[in-house]
C-alpha positions as CSV (number, residue, x, y, z in Angstrom):
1,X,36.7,-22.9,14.6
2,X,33.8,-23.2,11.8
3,X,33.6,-20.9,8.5
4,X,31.7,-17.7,8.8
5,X,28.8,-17.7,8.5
6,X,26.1,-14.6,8.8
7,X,24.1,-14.6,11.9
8,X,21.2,-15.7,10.3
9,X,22.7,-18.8,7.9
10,X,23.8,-20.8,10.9
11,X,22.1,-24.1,11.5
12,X,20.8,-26.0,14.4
13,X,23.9,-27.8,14.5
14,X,26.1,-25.1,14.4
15,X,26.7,-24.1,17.7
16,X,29.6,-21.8,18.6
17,X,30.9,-19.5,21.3
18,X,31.1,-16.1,19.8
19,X,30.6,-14.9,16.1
20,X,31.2,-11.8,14.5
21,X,29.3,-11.2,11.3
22,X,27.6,-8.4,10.3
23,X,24.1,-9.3,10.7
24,X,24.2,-9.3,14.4
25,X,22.5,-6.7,16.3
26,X,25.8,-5.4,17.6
27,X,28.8,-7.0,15.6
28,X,31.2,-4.1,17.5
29,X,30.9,-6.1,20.7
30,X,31.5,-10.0,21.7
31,X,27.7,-12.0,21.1
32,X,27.6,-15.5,22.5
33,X,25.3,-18.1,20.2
34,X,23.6,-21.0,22.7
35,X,21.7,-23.9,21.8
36,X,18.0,-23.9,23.0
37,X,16.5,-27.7,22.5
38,X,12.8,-27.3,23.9
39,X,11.2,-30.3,22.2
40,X,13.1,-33.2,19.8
41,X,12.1,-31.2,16.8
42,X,12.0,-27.4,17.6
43,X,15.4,-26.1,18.4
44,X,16.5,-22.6,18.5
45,X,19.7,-20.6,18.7
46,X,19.8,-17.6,21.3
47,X,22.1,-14.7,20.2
48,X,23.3,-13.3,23.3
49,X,24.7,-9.9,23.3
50,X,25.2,-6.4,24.9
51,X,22.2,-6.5,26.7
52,X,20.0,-8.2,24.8
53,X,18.6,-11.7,23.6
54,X,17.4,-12.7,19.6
55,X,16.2,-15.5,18.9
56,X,16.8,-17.8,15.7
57,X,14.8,-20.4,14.4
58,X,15.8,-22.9,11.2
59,X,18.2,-20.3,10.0
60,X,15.6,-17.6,10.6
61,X,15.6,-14.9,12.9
62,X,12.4,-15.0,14.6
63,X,9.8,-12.0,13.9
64,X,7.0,-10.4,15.3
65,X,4.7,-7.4,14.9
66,X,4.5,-7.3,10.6
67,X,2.9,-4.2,9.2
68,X,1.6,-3.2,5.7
69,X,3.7,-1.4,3.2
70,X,1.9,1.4,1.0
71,X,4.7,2.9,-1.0
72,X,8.9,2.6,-1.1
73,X,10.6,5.7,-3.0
74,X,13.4,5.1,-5.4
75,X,15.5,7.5,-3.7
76,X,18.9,7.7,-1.1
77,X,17.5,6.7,1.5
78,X,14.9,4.5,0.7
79,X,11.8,5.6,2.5
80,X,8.5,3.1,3.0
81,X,5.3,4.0,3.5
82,X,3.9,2.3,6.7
83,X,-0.2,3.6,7.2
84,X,0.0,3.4,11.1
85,X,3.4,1.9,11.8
86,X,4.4,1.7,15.7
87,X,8.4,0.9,14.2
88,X,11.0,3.3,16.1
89,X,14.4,4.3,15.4
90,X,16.8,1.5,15.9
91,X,14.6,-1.4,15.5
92,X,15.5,-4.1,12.7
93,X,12.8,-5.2,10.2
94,X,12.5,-7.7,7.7
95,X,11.0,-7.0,4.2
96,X,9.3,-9.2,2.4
97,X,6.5,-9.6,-1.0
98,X,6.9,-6.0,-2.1
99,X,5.9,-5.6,-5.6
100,X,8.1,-3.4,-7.8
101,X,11.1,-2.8,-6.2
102,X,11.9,-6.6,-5.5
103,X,15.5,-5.6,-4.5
104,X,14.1,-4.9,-1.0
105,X,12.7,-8.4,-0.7
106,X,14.4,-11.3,1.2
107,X,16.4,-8.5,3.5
108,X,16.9,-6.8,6.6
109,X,17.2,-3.3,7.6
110,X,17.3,-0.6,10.4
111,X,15.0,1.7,10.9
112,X,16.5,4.8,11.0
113,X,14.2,7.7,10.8
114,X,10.1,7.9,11.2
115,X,8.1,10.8,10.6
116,X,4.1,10.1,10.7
117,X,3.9,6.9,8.1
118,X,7.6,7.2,6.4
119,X,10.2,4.7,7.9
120,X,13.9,5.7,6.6
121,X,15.6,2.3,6.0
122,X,19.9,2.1,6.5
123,X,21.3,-1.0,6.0
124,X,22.6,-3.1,8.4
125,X,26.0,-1.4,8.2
126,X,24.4,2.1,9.0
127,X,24.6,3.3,5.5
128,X,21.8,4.8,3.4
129,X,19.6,2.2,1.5
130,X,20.3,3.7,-1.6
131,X,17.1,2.7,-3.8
132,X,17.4,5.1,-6.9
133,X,18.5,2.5,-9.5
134,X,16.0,-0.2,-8.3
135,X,12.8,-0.8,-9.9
136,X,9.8,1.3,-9.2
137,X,7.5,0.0,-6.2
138,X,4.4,-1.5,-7.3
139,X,2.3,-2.6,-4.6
140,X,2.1,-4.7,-1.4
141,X,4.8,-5.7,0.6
142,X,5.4,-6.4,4.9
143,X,7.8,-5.0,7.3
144,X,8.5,-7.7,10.3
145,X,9.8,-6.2,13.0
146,X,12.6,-8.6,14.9
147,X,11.5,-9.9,17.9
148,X,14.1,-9.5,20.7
149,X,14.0,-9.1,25.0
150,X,16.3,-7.2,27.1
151,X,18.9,-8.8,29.0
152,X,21.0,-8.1,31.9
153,X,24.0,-9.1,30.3
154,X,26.7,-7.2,28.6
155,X,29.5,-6.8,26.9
156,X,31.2,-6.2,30.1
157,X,30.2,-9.1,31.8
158,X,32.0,-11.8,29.1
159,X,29.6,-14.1,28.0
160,X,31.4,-16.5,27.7
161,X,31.3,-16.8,31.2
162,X,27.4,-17.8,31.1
163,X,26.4,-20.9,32.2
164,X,23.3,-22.7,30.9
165,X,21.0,-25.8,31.5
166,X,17.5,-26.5,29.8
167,X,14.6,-28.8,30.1
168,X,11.4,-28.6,27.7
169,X,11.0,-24.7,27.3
170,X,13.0,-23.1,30.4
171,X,16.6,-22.5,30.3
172,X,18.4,-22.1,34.1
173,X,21.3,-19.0,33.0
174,X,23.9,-18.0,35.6
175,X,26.7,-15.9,35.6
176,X,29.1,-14.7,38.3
177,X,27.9,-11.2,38.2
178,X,24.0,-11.6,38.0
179,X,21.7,-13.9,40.3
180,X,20.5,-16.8,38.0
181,X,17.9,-16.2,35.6
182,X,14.7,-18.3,34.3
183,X,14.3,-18.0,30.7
184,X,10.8,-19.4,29.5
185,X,10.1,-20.5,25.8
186,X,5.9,-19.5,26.4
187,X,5.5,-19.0,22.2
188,X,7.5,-18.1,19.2
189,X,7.1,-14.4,19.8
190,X,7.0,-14.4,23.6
191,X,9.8,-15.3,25.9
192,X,10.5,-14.1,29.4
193,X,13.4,-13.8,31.6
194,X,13.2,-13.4,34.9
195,X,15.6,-13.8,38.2
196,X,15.0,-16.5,40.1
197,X,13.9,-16.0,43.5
198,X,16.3,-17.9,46.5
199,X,15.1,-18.3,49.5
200,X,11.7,-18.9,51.8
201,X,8.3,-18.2,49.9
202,X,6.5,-19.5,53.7
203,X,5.6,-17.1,55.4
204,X,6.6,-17.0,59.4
205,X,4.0,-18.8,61.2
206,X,1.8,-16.7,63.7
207,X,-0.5,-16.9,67.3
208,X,2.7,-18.6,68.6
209,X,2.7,-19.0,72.6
């Protein structure tokens, strides 16, 4: 066993089984961490869980989508002002280079409510970001929304039943209760996974006698 560490503080080197911390998507269910090598230098760390796959880069979760924040209110909740945001309820963001309230920098949050361009931030523990005593936004500022793909595992399954092999930027993942799976490293901010077809791809042969 290794200290604990949040989700998003473990290393490269760091690989383990299963982790609970509080920055994972769904700490109330088992995640399974696994090392992705695709090139000598650029190594990530999947975070396997209830249906889903994040993907962790240098410490970093990776991100994807950042829009432009107009406003933050000091108020309980916290409420940004995205001009045109496509964020929904649920999904995590990252904050970062907002003027003003700099309490909000250097975090993540859930999205929990969006009316037109307001976005209602909770933290990660479902709780109201409760902004009333930090400083008064000035200006700028991005939300990064995290980058994640569905999976067909779950909870139910027990990842830690998942079996894995890689080469460059595919990974070969199988598991008792799913045909295998290709996942494919294409950039930072697009993977895919996708069952692997077994079997004939020839098609019978015709104008036999």
């Amino acid at each position: 066993f290794f200290k604990q560490k949040t989700a998003y503080e473990i290393k490269e080197c760091d690989w383990s089984s299963d982790v609970c911390s509080s920055d994972l998507k769904d700490s109330a269910n088992p995640v399974r961490l696994i090392p992705f090598q695709a090139a000598f230098n650029i190594g990530y760390v999947l975070e396997c869980g209830n249906g889903y796959i994040r993907f962790i880069y240098r410490g970093g979760v990776i991100t994807s989508n950042t829009e432009v924040i107009s406003g933050a209110t000091q108020a309980n909740p916290c409420v940004l002002t995205i001009v045109g945001t496509t964020l929904t309820v649920g999904k995590w963001i990252y904050v970062s280079g907002v003027g003003g309230m700099t309490q909000i920098n250097g975090r993540y949050f859930i999205v929990a409510n969006v009316v037109g361009n307001l976005v209602t931030l909770h933290n990660l523990d479902g709780t109201n970001l409760n902004s009333t005593t930090f400083s008064a936004y000035t200006a700028g500022g991005t939300a990064s929304r995290i980058y994640e793909i569905s999976s067909p595992y779950t909870s139910a399954d027990d990842l830690r039943l998942l079996k894995f092999t890689s080469k460059v930027n595919q990974m070969i993942i199988c598991h008792p209760n799913h045909s295998p799976y290709v996942l494919t490293l294409i950039t930072a901010t697009n993977w895919t996974l996708v069952p692997i077809s077994i079997g004939t791809t020839v098609s019978a042969p015709t104008g036999l006698a």
